[in-house]
Phi, psi and omega in degrees: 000136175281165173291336172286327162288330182290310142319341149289312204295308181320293162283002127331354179228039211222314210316318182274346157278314142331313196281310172347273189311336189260342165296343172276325182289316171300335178277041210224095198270132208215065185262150177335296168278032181241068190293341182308314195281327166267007150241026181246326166254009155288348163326260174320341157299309192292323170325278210317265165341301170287005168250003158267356161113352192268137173278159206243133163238142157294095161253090181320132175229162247246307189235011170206203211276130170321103199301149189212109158282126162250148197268140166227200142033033181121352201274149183280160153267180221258133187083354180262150195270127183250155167246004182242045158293142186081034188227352143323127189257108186250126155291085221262128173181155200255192189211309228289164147192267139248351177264165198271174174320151210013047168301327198290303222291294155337307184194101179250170198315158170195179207187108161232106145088030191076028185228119190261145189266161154138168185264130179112315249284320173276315192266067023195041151334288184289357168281358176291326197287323221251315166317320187282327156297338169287333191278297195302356189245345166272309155004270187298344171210019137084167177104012182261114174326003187184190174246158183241147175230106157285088186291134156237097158317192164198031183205018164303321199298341188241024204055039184032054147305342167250310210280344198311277207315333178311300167334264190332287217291309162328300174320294181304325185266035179266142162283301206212166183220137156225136190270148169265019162321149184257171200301148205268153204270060168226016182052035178257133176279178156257154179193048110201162216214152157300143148275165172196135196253111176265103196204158181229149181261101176246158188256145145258128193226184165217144167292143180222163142291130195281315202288306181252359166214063177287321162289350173278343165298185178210124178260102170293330179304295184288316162291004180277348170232017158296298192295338170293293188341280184312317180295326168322283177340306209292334192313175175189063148359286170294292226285021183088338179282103226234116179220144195217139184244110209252344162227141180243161161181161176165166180064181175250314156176173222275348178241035157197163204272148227279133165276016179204151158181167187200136204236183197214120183224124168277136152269081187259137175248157176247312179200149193346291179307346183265321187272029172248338173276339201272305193285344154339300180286281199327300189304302190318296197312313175318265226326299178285132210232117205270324162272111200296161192075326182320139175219164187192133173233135176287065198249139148293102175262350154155156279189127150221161199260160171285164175215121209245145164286078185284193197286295176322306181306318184284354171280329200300325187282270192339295197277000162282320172301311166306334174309296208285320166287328177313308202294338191118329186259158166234155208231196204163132145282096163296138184246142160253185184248347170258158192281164155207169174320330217277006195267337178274311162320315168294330165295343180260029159107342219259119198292154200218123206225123169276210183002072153240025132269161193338145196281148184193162163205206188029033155346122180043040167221157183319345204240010158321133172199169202215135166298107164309310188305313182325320181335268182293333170297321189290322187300301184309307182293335186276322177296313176319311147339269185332302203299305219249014156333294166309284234299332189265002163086022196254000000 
């Protein structure tokens, strides 16, 4: 038997250990600001791994989930004097996800009719669980054109404000990069992705009694919705471009006029030049004050790069495709509208292919749910890839 059939068989016989580890990982609440709860399942990542043999790194991150590498075939820890840059196979993926502290209590992992439910279970629990089987299975019979590196992060949802640099760095010394978003349910990876710019506005007003001194106020509340208006306006709809304004807040209390508010705006993009004009506009509108006293300020919180197809990413999408048929499924390439990491790998050159994990949809709504069967074809189709790099000039 060869390594590439001994590895598929092996997971092929996995699907019940898998699903094991991602009921423990969904039953696990990992919202963006929950750094305890996305180290709690980077936790269970590391048992898992460290009970295959594979050794484990720590990259501490401060206010969010500690970002964590697994070593397979040769990959340095982090600070070691190395000879294989650029010849790392890196596998990718975040633990964090969007929902709040007792989401799990409400709607913990469950399963009807092969299909599993729970907050995370596609976006992107299970790519975690299907790297660390992949790992576990180069681990174990060997056969990988290079050494692997597993990333699991703990702040995409929220634009990898701690996890970037990690990414970027991983991303140089990597040859190919695969993100485990998961696979989109028309069973197609991606290979584009929106840039998208994350930000908040706050306003300053003066309080007043809307009743007996309602003209000595300045109402932040009405330029916080003058500035949606306007902010709103900017979508463009044909070029891709999209801005929402998706959180509110503001005032003191209902009989006075409000001296504060403050709003939160997605930015979605297609290309550099479209999120250097947009913020453009955007920074004016803060800027400009429709209720005279009014003052306003702009911060970024965080950023994600677009993700574009190059000629190398596009050997990578082929040979993912041949992959994925050997295994029994065909696959396709879709561009979306939502951000992911690969859009940062991808800027540092490193061909790069997302949503080749396991198929799921309705992604940060109660009604998420992930194809149990996807589990092991997906793993097999990613491992298969790996194995035939070279042979694809990769």
């Amino acid at each position: 038997m060869n390594t590439e059939s001994a590895i598929c068989e092996w997971l092929a016989g996995q699907r019940e250990a898998m699903t094991s580890l991602l009921r423990e990982m969904v039953d696990i609440d990992s919202g963006s600001y929950n750094k305890p709860g996305i180290d709690a399942v980077g936790a269970a990542v590391e048992r898992f791994l460290e009970g295959q043999g594979i050794p484990t790194e720590r990259v501490p991150q401060s206010k969010h989930g500690d970002c964590i590498r697994a070593l397979v075939g040769g990959a340095q820890p982090l600070g070691a004097a190395s000879g294989n840059a650029q010849a790392n196979i890196m596998l990718m993926g975040h633990r964090d996800t969007v929902f709040p502290d007792g989401e799990v209590e409400r709607r913990p992992f469950t399963i009807k009719d092969g299909i599993a439910y729970g907050p995370g279970v596609a976006d992107m629990k299970a790519g975690l669980v299907m790297n660390a089987f992949i790992l576990a299975g180069f681990h174990k019979f060997g056969g990988a054109p290079g050494p692997l590196v597993g990333l699991f992060t703990g702040d995409e949802e929220i634009g990898s404000p701690e996890g970037r640099p990690v990414i970027e760095a991983e991303a140089r010394r990597a040859r190919v990069v695969f993100n485990s978003e998961p696979g989109r349910v028309s069973g197609n990876v991606v290979t584009g992705r929106k840039g998208g710019v994350f930000s908040a506005f706050r306003i300053t007003g003066k309080a007043a009694h809307s009743g007996g001194n309602f003209s000595e106020g300045i109402s932040a509340i009405e330029e916080l919705a003058r500035k949606i208006q306007a902010l709103h306006a900017l979508t463009d709809l044909e070029r891709g471009i999209t801005v929402n304004v998706g959180l509110v807040s503001g005032g003191q209390s209902v009989n006075t006029v409000a001296p504060w508010a403050e709003g939160q705006i997605d930015l979605r993009y297609v290309t550099s030049a479209d999120r250097d004009e947009i913020m453009a506009k955007i920074n004016d509108i803060i800027a400009r004050a429709s209720v005279p006293g009014t003052k306003a300020e702009l911060t970024i919180r965080g950023e994600f790069l677009p993700l574009s197809q190059s000629p190398a990413a596009k050997r990578l999408f082929d040979l993912y495709v041949d992959s994925a048929a050997q295994t029994g499924f065909k696959t396709d390439g879709e561009f979306t509208g939502g951000c992911a990491d690969s859009g940062f790998t991808a800027a540092q050159g490193t061909p790069t292919i997302c949503a080749v994990g396991p198929v799921g949809g309705k992604a940060h709504s109660p009604d998420e749910f992930l194809m149990l069967d996807s589990l092991v074809p997906r793993a097999q189709a990613c491992a298969r890839a790996i194995l035939r790099l070279d042979q694809a000039g990769l």
